[in-house]
C-alpha positions in Angstrom: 0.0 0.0 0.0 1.7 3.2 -0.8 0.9 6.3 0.9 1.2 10.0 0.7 2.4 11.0 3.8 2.3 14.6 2.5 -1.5 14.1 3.5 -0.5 13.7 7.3 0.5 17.6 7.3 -3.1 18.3 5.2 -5.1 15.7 8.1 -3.0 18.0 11.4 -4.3 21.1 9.4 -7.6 20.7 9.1 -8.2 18.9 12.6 -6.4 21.7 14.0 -8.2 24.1 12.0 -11.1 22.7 11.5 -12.0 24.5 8.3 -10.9 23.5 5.0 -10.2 27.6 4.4 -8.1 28.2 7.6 -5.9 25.0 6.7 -5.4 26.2 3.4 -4.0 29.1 4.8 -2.0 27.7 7.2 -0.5 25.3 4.6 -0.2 28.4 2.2 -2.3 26.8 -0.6 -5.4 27.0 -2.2 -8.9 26.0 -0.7 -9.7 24.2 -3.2 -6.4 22.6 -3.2 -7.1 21.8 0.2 -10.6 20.3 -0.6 -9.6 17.8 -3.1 -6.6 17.1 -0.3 -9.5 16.2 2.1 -11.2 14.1 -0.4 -8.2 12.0 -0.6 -7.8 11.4 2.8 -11.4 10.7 3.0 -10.4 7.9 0.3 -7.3 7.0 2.0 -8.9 6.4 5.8 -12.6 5.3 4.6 -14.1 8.3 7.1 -15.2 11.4 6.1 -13.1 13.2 9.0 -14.9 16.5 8.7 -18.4 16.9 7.8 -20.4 20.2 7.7 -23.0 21.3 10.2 -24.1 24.5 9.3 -21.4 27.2 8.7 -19.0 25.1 10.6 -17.1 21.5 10.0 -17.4 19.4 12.5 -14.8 16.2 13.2 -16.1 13.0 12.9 -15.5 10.4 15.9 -12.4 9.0 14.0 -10.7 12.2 13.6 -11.1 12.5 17.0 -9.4 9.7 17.9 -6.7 10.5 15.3 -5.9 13.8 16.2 -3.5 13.6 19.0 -1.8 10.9 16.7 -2.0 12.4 14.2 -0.1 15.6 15.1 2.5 13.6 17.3 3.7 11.7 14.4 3.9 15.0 12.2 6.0 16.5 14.9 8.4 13.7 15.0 8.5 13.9 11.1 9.8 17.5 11.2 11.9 16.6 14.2 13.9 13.7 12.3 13.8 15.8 9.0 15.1 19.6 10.6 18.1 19.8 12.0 18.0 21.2 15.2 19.7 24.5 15.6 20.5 26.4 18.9 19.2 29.8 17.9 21.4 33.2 17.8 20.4 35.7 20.0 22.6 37.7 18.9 21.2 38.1 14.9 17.6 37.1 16.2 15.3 39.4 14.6 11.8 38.7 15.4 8.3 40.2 16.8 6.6 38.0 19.5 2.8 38.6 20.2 1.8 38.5 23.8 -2.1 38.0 25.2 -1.7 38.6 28.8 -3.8 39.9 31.4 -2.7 43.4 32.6 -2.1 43.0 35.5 0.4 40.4 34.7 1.4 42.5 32.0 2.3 45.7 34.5 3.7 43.3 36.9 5.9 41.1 34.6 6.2 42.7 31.2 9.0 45.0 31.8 11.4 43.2 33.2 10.3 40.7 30.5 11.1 42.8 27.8 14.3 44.0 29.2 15.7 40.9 29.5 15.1 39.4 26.2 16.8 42.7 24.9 19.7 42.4 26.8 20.0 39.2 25.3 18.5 39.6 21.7 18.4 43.2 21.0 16.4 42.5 17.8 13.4 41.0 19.3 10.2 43.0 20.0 6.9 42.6 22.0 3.2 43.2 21.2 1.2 43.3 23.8 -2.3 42.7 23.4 -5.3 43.3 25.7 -7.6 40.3 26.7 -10.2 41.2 24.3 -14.3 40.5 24.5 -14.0 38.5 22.2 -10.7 35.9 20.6 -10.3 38.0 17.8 -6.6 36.8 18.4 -6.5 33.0 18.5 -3.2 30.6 19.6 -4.5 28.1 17.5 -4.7 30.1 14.4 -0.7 31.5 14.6 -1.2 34.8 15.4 -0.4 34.5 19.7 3.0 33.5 20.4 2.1 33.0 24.3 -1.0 34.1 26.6 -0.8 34.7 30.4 -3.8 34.7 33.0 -5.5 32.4 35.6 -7.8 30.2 33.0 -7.3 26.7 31.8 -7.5 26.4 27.9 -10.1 24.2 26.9 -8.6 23.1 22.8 -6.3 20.2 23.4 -3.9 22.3 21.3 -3.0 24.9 23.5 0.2 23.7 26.2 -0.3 25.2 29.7 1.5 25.5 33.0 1.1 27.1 36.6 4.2 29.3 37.4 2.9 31.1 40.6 -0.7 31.5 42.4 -1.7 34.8 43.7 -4.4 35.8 46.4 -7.3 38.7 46.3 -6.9 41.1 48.3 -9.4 44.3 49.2 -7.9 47.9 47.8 -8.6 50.7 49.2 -7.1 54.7 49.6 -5.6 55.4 52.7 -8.4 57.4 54.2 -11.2 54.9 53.6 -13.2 53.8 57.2 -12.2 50.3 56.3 -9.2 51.0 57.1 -9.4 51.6 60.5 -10.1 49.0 63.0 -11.4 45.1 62.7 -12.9 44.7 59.3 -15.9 41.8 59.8 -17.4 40.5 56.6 -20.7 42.9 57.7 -18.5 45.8 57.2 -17.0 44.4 53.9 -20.7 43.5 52.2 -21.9 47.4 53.8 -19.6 49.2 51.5 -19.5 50.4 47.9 -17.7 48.0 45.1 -16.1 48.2 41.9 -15.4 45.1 39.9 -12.6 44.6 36.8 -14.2 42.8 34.1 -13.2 43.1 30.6 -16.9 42.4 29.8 -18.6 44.9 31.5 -19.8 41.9 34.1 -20.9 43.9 37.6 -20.8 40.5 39.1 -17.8 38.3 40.0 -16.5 34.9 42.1 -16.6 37.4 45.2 -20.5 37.6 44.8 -20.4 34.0 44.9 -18.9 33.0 47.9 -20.9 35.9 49.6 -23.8 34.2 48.3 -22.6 30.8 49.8 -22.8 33.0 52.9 -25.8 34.1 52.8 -24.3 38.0 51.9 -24.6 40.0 49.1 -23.0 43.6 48.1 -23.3 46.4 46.1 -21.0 47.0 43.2 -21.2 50.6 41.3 -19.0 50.0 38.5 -17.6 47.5 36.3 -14.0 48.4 34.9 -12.3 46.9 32.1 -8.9 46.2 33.8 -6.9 46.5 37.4 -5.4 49.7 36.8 -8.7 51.9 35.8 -10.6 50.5 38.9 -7.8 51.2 40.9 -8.0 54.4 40.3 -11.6 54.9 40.8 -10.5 53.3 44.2 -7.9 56.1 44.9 -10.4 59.1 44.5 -13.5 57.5 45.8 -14.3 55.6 48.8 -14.7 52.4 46.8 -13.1 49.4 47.1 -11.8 46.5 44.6 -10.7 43.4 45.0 -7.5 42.4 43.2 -4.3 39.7 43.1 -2.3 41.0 46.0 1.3 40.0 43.8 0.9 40.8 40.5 -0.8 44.4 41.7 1.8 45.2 43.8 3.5 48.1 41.5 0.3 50.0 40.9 -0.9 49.7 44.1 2.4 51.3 45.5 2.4 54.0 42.5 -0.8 54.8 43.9 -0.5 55.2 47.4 -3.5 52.6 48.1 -4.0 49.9 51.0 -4.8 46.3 51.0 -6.4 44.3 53.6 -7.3 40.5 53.5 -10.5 39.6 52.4 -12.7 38.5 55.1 -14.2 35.5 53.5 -12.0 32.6 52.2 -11.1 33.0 48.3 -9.0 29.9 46.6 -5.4 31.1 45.1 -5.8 32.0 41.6 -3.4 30.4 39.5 -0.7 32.2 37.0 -0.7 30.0 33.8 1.2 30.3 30.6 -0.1 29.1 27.8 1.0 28.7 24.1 0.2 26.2 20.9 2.2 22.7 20.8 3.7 24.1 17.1 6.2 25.6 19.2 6.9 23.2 21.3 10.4 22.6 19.0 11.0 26.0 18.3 14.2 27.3 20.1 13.3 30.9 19.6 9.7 30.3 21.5 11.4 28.0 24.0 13.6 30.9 25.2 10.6 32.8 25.8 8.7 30.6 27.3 11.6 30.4 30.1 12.4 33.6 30.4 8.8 34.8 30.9 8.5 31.8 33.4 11.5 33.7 35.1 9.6 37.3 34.8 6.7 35.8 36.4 7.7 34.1 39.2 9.6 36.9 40.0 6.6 39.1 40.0 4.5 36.4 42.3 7.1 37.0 44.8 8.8 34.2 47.2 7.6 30.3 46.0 4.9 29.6 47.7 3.9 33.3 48.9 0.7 33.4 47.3 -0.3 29.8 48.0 0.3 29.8 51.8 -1.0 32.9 52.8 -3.7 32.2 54.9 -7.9 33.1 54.4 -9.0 36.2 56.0 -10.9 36.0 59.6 -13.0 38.7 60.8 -11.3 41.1 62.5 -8.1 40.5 61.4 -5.6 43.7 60.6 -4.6 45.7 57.6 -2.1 43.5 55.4 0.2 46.4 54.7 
């Protein structure tokens, strides 16, 4: 039986992609090029792989099965056929594309980009904002690494944890809550602001006050860390936020934090980036030096992670 094994790239593409259009484009070649690919491998495993519902393709059970196979073995392929070259930092020109949160981006990002620099003085960032909506997508080529607490759901995307941080309650130096015990009935009695990208005036806080049998009153939504801290410094508002990675702004600012006084999990810091890097030697170096830019900004090992749950009447935290 003779084979193409061209048609393993074509069959990673499109269950990668799946879309006939956005696996032409990956592979640089046409769609319809890519259509009659399909059609062989159709022929070639007896299963249609990717049939349409609607707008969308949709993989059958057997592609399924065969992706994670599939895409191992064209991995290896390139591994065994590429020669594998320690890359020069010194002549490395290249632009890497960053989706981090930004707080982690305030945090981490210039100490980041300071030390690829010093190392590769031809390599730039983009840093893009965690939009509404993944108008920027890992899987399609276009995000060399993402930072934040979530856990990517596409078997695609590579993740780890390099730190945990802890909410903690912001608020200007002249707020009451500042002064004395703070009990959770003080906490729930004052005004809120959230950070939401989305506009959301509701948050995991508001959930664990429900399991409590507490509610509170949020005024505003914000789209990031740095805005609603700054309706925190002229108002007497308060926002919960990651005590590590808002360190910086929350010292720029002059503000106070204080231990939430009702028991929040840590919030993990993951990176995340697509398994077609996983052999690149350009990507790998950032991958470890933003690892290193990270942990630095969550502090001590362990500082997040260990600090313990806020109980009512417990003292400022600094």
């Amino acid at each position: 039986m003779q084979l193409d094994l061209n048609l393993l790239t074509a069959l990673d593409a499109l269950l990668e992609e799946g879309s006939v259009t956005d696996a032409a484009a990956r592979l640089h070649v046409s769609a319809p090029a890519m259509s009659r690919t399909l059609g062989r491998i159709r022929r070639a495993t007896g299963d249609q792989i990717l049939v349409r519902t609607g707008r969308t393709m949709t993989p059958t059970p057997r592609a399924l099965a065969l992706r994670a196979t599939v895409h191992d073995l064209v991995q290896q392929a390139q591994s065994v056929l590429s020669p594998h070259t320690e890359v020069d930092l010194a002549t490395l020109e290249r632009t890497f594309v960053l989706k981090w949160h930004d707080a982690l981006a305030a945090a981490a990002g210039p100490a980041l980009l300071h030390s690829l620099r010093t190392e590769a003085p031809g390599v730039r960032l983009r840093f893009l904002a965690e939009p509404g909506t993944d108008t920027h997508d890992p899987r399609r080529g276009d995000v060399d690494l993402e930072a934040g607490s979530g856990e990517p759901s596409s078997p695609e995307i590579r993740h780890e944890v390099v730190g945990h941080d802890r909410l903690v309650l912001a608020l200007r130096p002249a707020h009451p809550l500042c002064r004395g015990p703070l009990t959770l009935e003080d906490y729930v009695a004052t005004e809120h602001v959230t950070v939401s990208r989305r506009g959301r005036l509701r948050d995991p806080v508001d959930d664990a006050l429900e399991a409590q049998g507490a509610s509170r009153r949020v005024v505003a939504a914000t789209p990031t860390n740095a805005t609603a801290l700054q309706f925190v410094r002229h108002h007497d508002l308060v926002a919960a936020v990651p005590r590590l990675v808002s360190r910086p702004l929350l010292d720029d600012l002059g503000l106070r934090t204080r231990p939430l006084p009702l028991t929040m999990p840590p919030i993990p810091i993951r990176l995340a980036w697509h398994r077609r890097y996983d052999n690149d030697p350009a990507h790998a170096w950032l991958r470890e030096r933003a690892r290193t830019a990270l942990r630095h900004a969550c502090g001590p090992a362990g500082d997040a992670a260990g600090w313990p749950a806020a109980e009512p009447g417990n003292t400022p935290d600094r």
